[in-house]
C-alpha positions in Angstrom: -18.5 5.2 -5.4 -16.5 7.8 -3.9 -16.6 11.3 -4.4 -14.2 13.3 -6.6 -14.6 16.5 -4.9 -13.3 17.3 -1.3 -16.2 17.8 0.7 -14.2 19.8 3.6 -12.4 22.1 1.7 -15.0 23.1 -0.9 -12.6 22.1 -3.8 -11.3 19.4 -6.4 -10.4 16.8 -4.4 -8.3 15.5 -8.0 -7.7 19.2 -10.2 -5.7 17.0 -12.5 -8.7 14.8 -13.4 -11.5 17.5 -13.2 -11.7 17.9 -17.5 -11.1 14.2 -18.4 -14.6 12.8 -19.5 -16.8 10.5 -17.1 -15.9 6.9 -17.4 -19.1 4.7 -16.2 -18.9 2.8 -12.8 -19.7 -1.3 -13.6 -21.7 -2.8 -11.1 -20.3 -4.5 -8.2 -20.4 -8.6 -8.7 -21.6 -10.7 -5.9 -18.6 -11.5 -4.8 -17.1 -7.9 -4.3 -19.0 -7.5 -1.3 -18.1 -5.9 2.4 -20.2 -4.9 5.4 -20.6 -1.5 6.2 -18.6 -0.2 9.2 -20.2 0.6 12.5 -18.7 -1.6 15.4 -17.4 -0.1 18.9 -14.1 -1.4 18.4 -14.1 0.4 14.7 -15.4 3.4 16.7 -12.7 3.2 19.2 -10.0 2.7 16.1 -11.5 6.2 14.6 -11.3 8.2 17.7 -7.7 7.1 18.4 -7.4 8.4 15.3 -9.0 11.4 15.0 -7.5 12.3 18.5 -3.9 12.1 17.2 -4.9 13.8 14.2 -3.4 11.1 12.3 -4.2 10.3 8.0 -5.2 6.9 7.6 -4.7 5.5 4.2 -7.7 3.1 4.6 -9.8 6.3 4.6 -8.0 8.4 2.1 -7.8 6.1 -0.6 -11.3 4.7 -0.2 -10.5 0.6 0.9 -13.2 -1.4 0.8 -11.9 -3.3 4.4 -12.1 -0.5 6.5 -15.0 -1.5 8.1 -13.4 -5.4 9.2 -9.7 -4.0 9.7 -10.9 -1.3 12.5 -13.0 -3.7 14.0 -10.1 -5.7 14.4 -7.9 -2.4 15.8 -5.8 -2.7 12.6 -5.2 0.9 10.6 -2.4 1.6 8.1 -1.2 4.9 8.9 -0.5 7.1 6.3 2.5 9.7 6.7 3.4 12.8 5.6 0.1 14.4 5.3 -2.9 13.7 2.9 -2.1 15.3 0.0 0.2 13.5 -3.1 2.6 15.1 -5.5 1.8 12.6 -7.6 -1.3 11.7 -10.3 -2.4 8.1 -10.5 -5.2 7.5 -12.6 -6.4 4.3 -10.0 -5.9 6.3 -6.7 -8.4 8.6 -4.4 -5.6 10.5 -2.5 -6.1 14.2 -3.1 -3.4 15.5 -5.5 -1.6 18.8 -4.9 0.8 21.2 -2.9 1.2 19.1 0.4 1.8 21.1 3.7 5.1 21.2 5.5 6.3 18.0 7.9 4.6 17.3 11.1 7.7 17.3 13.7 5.4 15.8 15.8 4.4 13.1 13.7 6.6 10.4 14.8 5.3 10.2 18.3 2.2 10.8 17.5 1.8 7.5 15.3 4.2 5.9 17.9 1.1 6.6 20.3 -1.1 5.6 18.9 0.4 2.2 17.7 1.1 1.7 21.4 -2.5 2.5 22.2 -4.0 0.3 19.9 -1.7 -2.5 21.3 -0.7 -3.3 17.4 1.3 -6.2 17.4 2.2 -5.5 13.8 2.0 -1.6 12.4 1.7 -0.7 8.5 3.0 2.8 7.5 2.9 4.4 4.4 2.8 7.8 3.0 1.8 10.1 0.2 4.3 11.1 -2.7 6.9 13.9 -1.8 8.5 15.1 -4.8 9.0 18.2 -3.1 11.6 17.3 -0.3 14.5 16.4 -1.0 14.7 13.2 0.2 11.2 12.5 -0.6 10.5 11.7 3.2 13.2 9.2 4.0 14.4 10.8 7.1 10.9 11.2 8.3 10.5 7.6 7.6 13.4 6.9 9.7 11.8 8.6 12.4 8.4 7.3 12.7 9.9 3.4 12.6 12.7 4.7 15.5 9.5 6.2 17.6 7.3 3.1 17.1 10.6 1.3 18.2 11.0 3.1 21.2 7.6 2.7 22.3 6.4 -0.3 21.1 9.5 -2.9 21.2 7.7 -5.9 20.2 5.7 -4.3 17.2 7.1 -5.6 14.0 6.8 -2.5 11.8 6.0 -2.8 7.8 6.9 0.5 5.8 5.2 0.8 2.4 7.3 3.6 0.7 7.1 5.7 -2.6 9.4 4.9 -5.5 11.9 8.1 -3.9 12.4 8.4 -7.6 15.9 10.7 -8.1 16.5 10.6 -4.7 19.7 9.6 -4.0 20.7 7.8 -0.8 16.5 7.8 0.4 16.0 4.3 0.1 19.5 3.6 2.2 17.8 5.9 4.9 14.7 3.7 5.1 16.6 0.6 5.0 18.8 1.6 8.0 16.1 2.0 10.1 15.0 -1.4 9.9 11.4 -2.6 9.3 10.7 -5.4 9.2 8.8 -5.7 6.0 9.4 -3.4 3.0 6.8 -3.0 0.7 6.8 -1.4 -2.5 4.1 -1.5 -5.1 4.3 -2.1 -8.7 0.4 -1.4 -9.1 0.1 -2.9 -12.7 2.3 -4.4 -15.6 4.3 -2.2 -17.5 3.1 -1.3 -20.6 0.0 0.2 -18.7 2.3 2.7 -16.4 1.8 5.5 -19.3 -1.7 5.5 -18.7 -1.8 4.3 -14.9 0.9 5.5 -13.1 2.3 8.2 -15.2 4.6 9.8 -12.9 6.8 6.6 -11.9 8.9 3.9 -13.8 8.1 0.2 -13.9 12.2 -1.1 -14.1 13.0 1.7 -11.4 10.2 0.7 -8.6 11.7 -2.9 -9.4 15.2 -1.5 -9.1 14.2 -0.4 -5.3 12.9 -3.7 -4.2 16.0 -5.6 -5.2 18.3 -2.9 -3.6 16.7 -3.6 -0.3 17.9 -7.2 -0.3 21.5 -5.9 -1.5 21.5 -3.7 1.6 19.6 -6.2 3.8 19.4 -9.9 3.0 17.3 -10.6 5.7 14.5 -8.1 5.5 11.3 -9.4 3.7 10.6 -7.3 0.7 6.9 -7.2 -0.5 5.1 -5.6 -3.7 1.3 -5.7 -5.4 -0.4 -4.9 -8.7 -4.1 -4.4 -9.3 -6.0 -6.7 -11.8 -8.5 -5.9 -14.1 -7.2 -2.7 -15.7 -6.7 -4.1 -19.1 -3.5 -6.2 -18.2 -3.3 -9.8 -19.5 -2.9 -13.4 -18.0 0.5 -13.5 -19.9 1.7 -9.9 -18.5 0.8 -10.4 -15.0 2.9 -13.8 -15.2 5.7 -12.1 -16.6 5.5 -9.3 -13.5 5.7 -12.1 -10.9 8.8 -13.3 -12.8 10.2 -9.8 -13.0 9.8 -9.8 -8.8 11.4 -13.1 -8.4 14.5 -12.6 -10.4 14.7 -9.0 -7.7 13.9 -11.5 -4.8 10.7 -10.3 -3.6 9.3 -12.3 -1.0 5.3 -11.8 -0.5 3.3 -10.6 -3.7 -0.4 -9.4 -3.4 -2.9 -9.4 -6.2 -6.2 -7.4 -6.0 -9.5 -6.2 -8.1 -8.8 -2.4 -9.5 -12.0 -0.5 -7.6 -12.6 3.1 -9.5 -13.0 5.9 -6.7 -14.8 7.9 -8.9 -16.2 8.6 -12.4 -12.4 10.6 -13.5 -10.7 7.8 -12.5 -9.3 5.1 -14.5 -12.3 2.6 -16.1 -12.6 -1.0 -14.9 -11.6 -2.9 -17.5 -13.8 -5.9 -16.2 -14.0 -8.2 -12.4 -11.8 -10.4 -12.5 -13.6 -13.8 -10.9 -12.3 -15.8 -7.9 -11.1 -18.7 -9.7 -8.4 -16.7 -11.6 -7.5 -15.3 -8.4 -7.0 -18.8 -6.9 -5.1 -19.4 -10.4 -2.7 -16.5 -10.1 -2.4 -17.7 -6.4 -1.2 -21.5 -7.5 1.1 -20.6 -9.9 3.3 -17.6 -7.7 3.6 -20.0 -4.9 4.7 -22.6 -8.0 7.2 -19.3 -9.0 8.9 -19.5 -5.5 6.9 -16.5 -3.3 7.3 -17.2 0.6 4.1 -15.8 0.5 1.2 -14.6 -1.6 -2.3 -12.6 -1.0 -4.7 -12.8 -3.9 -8.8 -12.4 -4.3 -10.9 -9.5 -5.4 -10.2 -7.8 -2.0 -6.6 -8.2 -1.6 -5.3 -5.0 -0.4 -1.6 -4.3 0.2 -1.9 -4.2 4.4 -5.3 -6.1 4.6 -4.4 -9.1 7.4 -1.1 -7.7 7.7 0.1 -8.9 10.8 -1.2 -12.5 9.9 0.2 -12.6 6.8 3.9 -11.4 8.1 3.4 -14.6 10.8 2.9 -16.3 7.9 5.7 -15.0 5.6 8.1 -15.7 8.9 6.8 -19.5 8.9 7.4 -19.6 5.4 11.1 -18.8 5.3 11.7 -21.0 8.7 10.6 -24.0 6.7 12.4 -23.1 3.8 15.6 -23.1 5.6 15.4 -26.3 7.4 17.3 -29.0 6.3 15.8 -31.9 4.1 
């Protein structure tokens, strides 16, 4: 379980949550389980880190493959700071007033993307519904650094909704990564209570405008399982992605960070994992990640070989 305060600072780590009632943690089943970190190759992936003073979602939001991805020098590097504008009842990133831009920030992922040697790099970001373009532009930047220092890295972006921010998503876009990915996070009559501050049809909406703009960029998006959702409703979301032409879909266990957080509604077990698997690929996914510890950028850079495969067979001729 991970804490709900902010040891650091002294201070609520999630002030929106702090008088909503304790919700009891389930216990882990035995197949939710991961080693605990501790390698020299996750040691040397933390002290790139820490020396660029960079945010990591892997450590912010509390993933349970932190310990295998920096092992394997693989990070997801989280942008725009550590604090969110937003409230989601499933996620660990601290909630508040986030600090201004890092100008630096661009080269300073770019570094450490070329230190790392990444062959592919996975960027995301907090919330901004404070700037005006809710980070776009900075966005941009960090892909065109990367670019600049590390040619042969295939880049995968991981945005916010921009939700009423006109031209954002066109920003993003233009700076070409190579995988846009967008999540969903659950089916839609569970937003209210979920993911309060965004709109299912809207974060839909986004994804399909990326293959207006760009035909040939993959487009990517995830929910969480076992938040209440049924067989029936997470069927109908994997059609709802299809008809917007998203290519790669991820399924994964819901986790609760803390007790504030949203309950577990129950585990779901492998087999319906494998199920859920079966019939996307049957739905007409290029690709599809799902199992208990499916995560939106675990085996990222396999999984975009993969995804690449997958649309080269596709268009060869019968």
């Amino acid at each position: 379980m991970v804490t709900v305060l902010d040891t650091l600072k002294a201070r609520p780590r999630h002030p929106e949550k702090a008088h909503k009632p304790d919700t009891p943690i389930l216990r882990k089943p035995d197949w939710i389980r991961v080693k605990a970190p501790g390698s020299a190759v996750y040691n040397e992936t933390r002290a790139i880190v820490r020396e660029n003073r960079l945010v990591t979602v892997c450590e912010e939001a509390g993933c349970p493959n932190i310990g295998e991805c920096w092992s394997k020098k693989h990070a997801t590097f989280m942008i725009m700071g550590d604090t969110c504008t937003r409230a989601c009842a499933f996620c660990n990133v601290k909630t508040g007033l986030p600090e201004a831009l890092d100008r630096a920030e661009p080269e300073k992922v770019a570094d450490a993307i070329a230190r790392m040697g990444l062959s592919h790099a996975v960027i995301t970001s907090v919330d901004r519904d404070d700037l005006a373009d809710g980070g776009a532009d900075h966005f941009a930047q960090v892909i065109r650094a990367v670019r600049q220092q590390s040619p042969s890295t295939t880049i995968e972006v991981l945005t916010p909704d921009f939700l009423r921010k006109e031209g954002a998503l066109e920003q993003v876009v233009e700076a070409r990564p190579d995988v846009f990915n967008h999540n969903l996070e659950t089916v839609p009559s569970l937003y209210l209570r979920i993911r309060p501050g965004a709109r299912y049809f809207h974060s839909l909406r986004l994804l399909q405008r990326v293959k207006e703009l760009d035909p040939q960029m993959f487009t990517k998006s995830g929910i969480m399982v076992g938040l209440g959702e049924t067989r029936d409703q997470v069927l109908q979301v994997m059609d709802d992605m299809r008809s917007a032409d998203i290519d790669f879909i991820t399924i994964g266990q819901y986790l609760q960070p803390s007790r504030k957080h949203a309950a577990i509604d129950r585990f779901v077990p492998p087999d319906e994992f494998k199920s859920y698997e079966t019939i996307a690929y049957a739905k007409g996914f290029l690709m599809v990640a799902a199992s208990p510890l499916t995560r939106s950028s675990h085996h990222a850079g396999d999984d975009f070989a993969r995804l690449r495969a997958a649309r080269a067979a596709k268009a060869k001729p019968e």
